[in-house]
TIKEZA-355247 format. One record per residue: x negated, y, z of N, C-alpha, C, CB in turn. Coordinates in steps of 0.05 Angstrom, whole numbers, plus 5000, padded with zeros to 4 digits. Glycine has a CB too. Example, Ala and Ser with C-alpha at 12.3 -4.5 7.8 and 13.67 -1.06 7.14 Angstrom:
<nodes>
473648865156475449105156473649345156477449115181/474349555142472749795143474250015157471849885114/
</nodes>
This chain:
<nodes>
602036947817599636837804600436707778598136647822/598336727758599736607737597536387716601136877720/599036157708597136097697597936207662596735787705/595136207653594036217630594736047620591836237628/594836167585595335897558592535897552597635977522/591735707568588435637564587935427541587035477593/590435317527589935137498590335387472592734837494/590935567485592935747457590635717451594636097455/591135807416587535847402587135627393584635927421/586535307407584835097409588234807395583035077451/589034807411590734647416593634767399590834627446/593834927394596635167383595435357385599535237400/596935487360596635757351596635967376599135817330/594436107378595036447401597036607382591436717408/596836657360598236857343601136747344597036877312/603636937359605937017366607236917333606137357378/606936997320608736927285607136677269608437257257/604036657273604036347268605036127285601736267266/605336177308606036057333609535977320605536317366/610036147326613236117324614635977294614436447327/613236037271613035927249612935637257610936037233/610435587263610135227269612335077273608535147294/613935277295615735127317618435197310615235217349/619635347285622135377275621935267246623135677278/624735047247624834937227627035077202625334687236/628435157219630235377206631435517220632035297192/633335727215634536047218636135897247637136227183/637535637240639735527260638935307265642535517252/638735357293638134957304640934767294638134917354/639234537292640934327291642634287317639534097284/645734217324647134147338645033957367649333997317/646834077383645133947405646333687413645034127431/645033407423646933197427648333247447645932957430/651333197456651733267476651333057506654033367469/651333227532650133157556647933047546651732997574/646133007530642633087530640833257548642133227508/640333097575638433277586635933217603639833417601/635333047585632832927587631132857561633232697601/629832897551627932787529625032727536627732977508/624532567514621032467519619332647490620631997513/617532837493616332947475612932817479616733267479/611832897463609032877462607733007467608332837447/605033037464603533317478600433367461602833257518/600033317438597833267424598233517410597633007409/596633647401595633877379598533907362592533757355/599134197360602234187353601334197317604534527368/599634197310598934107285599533737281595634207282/599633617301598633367289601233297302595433207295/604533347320605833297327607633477334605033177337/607633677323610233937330612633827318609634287314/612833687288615233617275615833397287615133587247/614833277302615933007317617433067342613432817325/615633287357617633387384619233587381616333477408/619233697354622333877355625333777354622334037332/625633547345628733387342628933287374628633057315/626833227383628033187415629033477438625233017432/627533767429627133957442630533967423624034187439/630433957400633634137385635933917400634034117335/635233657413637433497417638833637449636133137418/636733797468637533857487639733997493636133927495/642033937512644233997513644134257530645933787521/643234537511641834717539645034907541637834977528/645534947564647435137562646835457568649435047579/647635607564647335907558649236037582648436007524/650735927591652336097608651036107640655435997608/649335997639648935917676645235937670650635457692/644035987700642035967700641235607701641336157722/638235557690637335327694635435207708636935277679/635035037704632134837720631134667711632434687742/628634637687628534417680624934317698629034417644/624133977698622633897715621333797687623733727740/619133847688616133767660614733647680613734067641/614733287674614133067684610432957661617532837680/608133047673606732957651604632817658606033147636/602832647644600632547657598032647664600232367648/595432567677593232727690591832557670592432737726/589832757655588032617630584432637649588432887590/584532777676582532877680581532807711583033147673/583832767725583132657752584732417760583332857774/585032357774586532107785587532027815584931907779/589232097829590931987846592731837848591632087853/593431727869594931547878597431607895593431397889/601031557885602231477910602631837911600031267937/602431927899603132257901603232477872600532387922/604532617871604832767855603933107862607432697847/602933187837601733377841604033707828598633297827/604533817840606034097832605134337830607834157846/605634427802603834667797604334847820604434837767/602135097831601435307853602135567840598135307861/601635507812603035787802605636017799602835767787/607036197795608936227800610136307776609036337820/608736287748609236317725607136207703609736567723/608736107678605536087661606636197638603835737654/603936297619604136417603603536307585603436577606/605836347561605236257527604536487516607836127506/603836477480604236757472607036837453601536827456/609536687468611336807456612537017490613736537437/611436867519612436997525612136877553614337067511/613436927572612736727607615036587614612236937640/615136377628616636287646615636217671617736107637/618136227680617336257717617735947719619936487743/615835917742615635677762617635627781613435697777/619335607788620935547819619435557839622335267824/617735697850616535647875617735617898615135807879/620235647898622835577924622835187924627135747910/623835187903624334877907620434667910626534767867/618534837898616034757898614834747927614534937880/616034887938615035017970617634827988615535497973/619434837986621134627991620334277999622434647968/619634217963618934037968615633867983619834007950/614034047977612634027993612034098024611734097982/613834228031614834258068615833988064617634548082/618133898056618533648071618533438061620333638082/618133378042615233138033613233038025614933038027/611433198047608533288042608133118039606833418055/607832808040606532618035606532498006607332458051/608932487997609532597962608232817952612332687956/608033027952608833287944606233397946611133447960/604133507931602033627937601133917909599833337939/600334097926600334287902597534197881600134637915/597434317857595334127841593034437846596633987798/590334377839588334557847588234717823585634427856/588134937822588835187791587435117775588035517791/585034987775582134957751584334587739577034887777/584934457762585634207744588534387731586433837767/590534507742592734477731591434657696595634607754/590634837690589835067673587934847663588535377686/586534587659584134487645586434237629580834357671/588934087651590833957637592634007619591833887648/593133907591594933977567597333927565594433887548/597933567577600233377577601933607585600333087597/601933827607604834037614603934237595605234197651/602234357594602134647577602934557549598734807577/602734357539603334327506606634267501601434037492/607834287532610534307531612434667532611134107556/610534817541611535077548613135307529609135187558/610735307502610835427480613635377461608335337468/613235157462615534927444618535027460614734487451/617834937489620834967511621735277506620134917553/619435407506620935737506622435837471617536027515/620535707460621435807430624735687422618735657403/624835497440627835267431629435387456627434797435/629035637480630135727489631435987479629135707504/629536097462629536357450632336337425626136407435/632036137420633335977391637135887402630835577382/636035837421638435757432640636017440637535587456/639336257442640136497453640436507481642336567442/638536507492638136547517635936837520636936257529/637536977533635737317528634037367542637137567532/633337337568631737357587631137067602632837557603/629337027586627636697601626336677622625336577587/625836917625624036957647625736907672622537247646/628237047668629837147692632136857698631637487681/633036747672634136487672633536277670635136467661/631336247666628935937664628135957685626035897645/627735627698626235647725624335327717629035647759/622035267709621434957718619834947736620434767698/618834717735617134567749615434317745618334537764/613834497740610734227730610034087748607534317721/610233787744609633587752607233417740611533497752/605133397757604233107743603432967758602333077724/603432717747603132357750600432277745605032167725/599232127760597631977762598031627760596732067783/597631597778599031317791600231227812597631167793/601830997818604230957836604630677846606731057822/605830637863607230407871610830477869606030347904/611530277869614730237866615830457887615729897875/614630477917616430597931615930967922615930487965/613830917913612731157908615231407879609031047897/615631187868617431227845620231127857616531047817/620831047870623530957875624531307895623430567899/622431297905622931637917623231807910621631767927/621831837893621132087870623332067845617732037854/624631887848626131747828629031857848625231357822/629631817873631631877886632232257885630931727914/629732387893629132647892630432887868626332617890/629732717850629732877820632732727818626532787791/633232507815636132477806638232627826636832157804/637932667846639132827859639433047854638632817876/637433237842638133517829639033437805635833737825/638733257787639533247763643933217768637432957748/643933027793646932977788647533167810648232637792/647033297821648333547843648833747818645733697872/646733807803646034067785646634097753643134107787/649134057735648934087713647034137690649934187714/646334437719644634587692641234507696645035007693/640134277701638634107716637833927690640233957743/634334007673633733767651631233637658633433867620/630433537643628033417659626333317630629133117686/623633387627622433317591619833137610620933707562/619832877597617732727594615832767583618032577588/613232827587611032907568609232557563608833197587/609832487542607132297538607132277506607431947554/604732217497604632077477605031797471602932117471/604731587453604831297452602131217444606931187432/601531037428599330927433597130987426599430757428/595531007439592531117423590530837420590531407446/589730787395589330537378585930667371592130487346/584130367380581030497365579630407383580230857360/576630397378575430177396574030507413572729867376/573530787406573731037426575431057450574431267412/578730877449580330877459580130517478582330967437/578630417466577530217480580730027484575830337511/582030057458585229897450585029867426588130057456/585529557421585429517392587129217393582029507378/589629257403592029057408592328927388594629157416/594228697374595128687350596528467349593228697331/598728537335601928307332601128287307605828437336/602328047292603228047267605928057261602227857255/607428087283610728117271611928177300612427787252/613628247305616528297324617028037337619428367304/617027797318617027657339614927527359618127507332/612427617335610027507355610027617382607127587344/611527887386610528037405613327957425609928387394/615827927416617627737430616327437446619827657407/614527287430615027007440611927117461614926667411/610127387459607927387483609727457502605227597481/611027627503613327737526614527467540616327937509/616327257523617227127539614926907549619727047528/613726947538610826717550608126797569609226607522/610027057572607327187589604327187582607227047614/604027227556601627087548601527417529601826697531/598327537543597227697529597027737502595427697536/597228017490596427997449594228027451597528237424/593027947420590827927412589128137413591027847393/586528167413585228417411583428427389583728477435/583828627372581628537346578928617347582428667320/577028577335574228607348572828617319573028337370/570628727311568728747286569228547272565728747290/568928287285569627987271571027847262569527857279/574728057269576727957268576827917234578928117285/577627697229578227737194581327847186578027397176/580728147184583828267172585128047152583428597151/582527937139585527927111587327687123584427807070/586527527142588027307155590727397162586727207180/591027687170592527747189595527857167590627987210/597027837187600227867160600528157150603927787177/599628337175601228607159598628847172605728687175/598529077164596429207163596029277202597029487139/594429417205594229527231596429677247592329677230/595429877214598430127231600830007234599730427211/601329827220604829677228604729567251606029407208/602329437252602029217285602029517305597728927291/601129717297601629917315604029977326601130117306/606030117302609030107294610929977315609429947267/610229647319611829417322610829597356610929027308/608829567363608529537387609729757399606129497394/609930017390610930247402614230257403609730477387/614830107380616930107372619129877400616530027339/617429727407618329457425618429687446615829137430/617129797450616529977475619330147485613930217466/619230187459622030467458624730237462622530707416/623930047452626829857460627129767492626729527442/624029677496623929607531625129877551620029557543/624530067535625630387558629130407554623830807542/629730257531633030287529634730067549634030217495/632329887565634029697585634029887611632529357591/632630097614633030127639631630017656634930087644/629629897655628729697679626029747685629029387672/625229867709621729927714620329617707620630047755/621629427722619729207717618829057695620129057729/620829077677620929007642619029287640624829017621/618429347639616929617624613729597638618729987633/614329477668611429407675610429147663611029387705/612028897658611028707645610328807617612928487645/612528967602611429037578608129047571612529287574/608029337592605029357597603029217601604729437611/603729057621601128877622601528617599600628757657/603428607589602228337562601728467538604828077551/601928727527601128937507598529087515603529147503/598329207537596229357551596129607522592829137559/599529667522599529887504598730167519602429917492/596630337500595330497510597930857513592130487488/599130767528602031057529601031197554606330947537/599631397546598731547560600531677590598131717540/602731707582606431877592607031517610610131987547/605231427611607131067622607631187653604230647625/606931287665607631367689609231567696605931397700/609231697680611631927679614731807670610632187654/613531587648616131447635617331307644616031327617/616531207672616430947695618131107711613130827712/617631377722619031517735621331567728618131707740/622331647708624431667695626231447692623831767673/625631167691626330967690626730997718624930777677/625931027744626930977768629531217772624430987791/628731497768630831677767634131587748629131927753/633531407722636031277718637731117725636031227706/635530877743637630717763637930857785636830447772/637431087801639731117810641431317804639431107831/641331397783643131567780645631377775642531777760/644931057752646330907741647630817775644630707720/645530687792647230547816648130687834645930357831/647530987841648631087859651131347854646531147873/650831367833652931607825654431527788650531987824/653531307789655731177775655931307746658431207791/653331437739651931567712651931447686649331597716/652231447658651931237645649131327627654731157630/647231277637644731337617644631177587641831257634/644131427568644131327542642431457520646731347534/639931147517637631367503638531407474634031227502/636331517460636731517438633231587425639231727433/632631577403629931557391630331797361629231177382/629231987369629032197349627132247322628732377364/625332107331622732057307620531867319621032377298/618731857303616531707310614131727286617631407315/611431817288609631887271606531737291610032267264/605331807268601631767271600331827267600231657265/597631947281595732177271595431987247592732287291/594531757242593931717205595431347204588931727194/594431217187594930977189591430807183597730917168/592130687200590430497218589330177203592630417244/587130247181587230037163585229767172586330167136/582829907182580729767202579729857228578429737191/578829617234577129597256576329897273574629457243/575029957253572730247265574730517252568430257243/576830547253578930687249580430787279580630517230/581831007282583231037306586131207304581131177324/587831207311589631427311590831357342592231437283/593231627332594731647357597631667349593831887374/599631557364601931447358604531697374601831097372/605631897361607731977384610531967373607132287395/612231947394614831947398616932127410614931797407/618132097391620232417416622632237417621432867397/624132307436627132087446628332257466626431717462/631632247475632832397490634832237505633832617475/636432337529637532047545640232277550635331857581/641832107551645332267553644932167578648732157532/646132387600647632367621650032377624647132477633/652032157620654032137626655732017645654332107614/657132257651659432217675661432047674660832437680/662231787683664631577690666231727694664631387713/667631717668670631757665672831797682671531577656/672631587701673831487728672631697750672931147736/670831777757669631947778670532227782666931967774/
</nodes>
């Protein structure tokens, strides 16, 4: 069964040579980082964020000699559960450069034996959600590039998405996936989120005036400001889009400690609108243990950062994305 590129057309190009145009920057990728096998992309209209998630897709350390497995971790824009994750039913999806297959072994796997985790997602939600499909097009074209000849036959993923969770819920899911990641070399894993979406449509309209303002709410536990029709800009030190900037930017520093609970406080004293926060939360559990139990040295890194526009007032809105990639590295000693 297969799903459909039900955004092609809308969301990205259907046309195979505009398509592919978008998404090649030149004849030869840039050098891949090495042991890179994880990144965070975005998932918004590849018009308004393709040049932002290609330096994280070119950083991937993909190898060519062995078959792979990568896991597309993304969020639900459309329904909402709890305490479970949902796994695509399909057994391939289709771009228009071309298909990749699903793993339905490990999908069927994991749902035999932790059905209480593990639930397949219903065809109309997985085919109506973008956060995974706006990763497919991009993954195959940076496979193609890479020289990998038959994708079909050597690609294997697995769409995931996130809703919402409790700790044990992620500490599991977090044990699961790092386990194929450190059993399996050829094992990557792409975060789908965007960063902040800013605007009173978005019902977020946060605002720092500096780095440290947003340091001394953190250590004071004390909520940021919210601006409102009334707020008087010119009081304020630096424009919107920067107070945007600062906040996404703090964000990307809180994900370089490693720590779910620094990243949940983050959240709740910013109530930054990151769509990917639960997917990004996961990943943060999948690094401690890879860090505490197999003795891993996770090491992010931050590849770009852009804005659908910049953000001057009030009744203004954009959207903030980020692409970043995490080294898995092996202890020396092991």
């Amino acid at each position: 069964m297969e799903r459909f590129a039900t955004h092609a057309g809308s969301w990205y190009p259907s046309n195979t040579e505009t398509l592919t145009k978008q998404l090649t920057t030149s004849r030869t990728l840039p050098h891949t980082t090495p042991n890179c096998r994880v990144i965070i992309s975005p998932h918004a209209g590849y018009k308004y964020c393709a040049r932002t998630m290609l330096p994280a897709y070119h950083s991937l350390d993909i190898k060519t000699d062995h078959s792979i497995k990568i896991f597309i971790l993304g969020p639900s824009h459309h329904i909402y559960f709890k305490n479970k994750v949902l796994i695509s039913g399909f057994n391939e999806v289709d771009t228009p450069l071309g298909k990749l297959s699903i793993d339905t072994d490990l999908a069927k796997e994991w749902t035999t034996q932790h059905p209480d985790l593990f639930k397949y997602m219903d065809p109309e939600v997985d085919m109506e959600e973008h956060s995974l499909e706006m990763q497919f097009s991009i993954l195959y074209n940076t496979l193609r590039q890479r020289g990998i000849t038959n994708i079909q036959a050597e690609v294997k993923i697995i769409p995931i998405m996130i809703s919402h969770g409790e700790s044990n819920m992620f500490s599991k899911l977090g044990q699961i996936i790092g386990d194929q990641l450190y059993k399996d070399p050829y094992t990557y894993m792409i975060i789908s989120s965007d960063f902040c979406h800013w605007g009173r449509r978005f019902e977020y309209t946060g605002y720092v005036g500096s780095r440290d303002d947003l340091k001394d709410a953190m250590d004071e536990e004390t909520e940021i400001e919210m601006l409102t029709s009334r707020s008087k800009l010119s009081h304020h030190q630096i424009p919107i889009w920067s107070s945007i900037e600062i906040l996404d930017r703090y964000a990307m520093d809180i994900l370089n400690l490693n720590d779910p609970d620094m990243w949940n406080k983050y959240l709740d004293i910013t109530g930054n609108t990151i769509c990917g926060r639960m997917a990004l939360e996961c990943l943060l559990y999948v690094i401690k243990y890879l860090t505490e139990q197999h003795d891993i040295n996770c090491k992010w890194g931050w590849n770009k950062y852009s804005q659908s526009s910049q953000v001057q007032s009030v009744g203004e809105s954009s959207v903030s994305y980020s692409s970043g990639h995490v080294q898995l590295n092996v202890n020396k000693s092991k």
